[in-house]
C-alpha positions as CSV (number, residue, x, y, z in Angstrom):
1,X,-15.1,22.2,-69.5
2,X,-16.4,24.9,-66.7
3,X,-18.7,22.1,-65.6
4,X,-19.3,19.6,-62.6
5,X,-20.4,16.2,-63.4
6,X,-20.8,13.3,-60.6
7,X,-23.0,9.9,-60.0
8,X,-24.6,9.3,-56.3
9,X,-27.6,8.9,-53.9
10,X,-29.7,11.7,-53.1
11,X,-31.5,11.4,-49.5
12,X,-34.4,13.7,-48.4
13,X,-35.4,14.4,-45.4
14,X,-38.2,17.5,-44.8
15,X,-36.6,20.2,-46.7
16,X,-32.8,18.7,-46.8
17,X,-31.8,16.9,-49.5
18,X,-28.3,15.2,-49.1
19,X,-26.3,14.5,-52.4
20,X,-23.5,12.0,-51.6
21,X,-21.2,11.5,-54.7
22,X,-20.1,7.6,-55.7
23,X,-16.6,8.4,-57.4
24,X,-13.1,8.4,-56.5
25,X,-13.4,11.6,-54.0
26,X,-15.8,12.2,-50.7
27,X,-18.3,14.4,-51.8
28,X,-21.4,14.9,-49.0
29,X,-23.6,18.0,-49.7
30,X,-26.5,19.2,-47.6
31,X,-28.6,21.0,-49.4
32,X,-31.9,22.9,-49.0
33,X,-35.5,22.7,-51.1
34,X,-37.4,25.6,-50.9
35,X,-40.2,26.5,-53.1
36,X,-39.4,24.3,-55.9
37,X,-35.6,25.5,-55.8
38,X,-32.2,23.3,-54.6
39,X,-29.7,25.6,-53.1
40,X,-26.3,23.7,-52.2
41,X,-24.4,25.5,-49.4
42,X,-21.8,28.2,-50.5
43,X,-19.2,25.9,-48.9
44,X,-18.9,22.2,-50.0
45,X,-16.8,19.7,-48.8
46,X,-12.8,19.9,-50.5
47,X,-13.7,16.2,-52.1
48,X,-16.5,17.6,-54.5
49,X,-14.1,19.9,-56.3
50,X,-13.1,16.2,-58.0
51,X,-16.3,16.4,-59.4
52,X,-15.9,19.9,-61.5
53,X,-13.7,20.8,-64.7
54,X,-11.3,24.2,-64.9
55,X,-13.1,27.2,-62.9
56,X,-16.6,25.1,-62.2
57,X,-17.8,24.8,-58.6
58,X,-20.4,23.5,-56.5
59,X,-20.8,26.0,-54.0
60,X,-23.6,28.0,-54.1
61,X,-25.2,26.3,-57.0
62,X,-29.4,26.8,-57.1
63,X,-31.1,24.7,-59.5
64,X,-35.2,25.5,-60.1
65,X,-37.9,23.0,-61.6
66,X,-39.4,24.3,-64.6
């Protein structure tokens, strides 16, 4: 269960794209679009780690469209 799982809005504005979580915790998280990649910040808020099972975090997390 290393994994992070969560239901929200996403917001974009230029190259931020703010991810605000729905659940039980306060999750906010600015992150950044850059040449087809979104790069959450290394720090997120303490809220999000609701969101992630055993050793999984958000921080830092890049995700690239194929």
């Amino acid at each position: 269960m290393h994994s992070c799982s969560g239901a929200g809005t996403a917001a974009q504005e230029g190259n931020k794209l703010t991810l605000t979580m729905t659940g039980d915790e306060s999750c906010a998280i600015d992150a950044i679009i850059e040449s087809g990649k979104v790069t959450l910040p290394s720090t997120v808020p303490e809220g999000c780690a609701y969101y992630c099972g055993a050793q999984a975090k958000l921080g830092g997390a890049a995700f690239e469209k194929k």
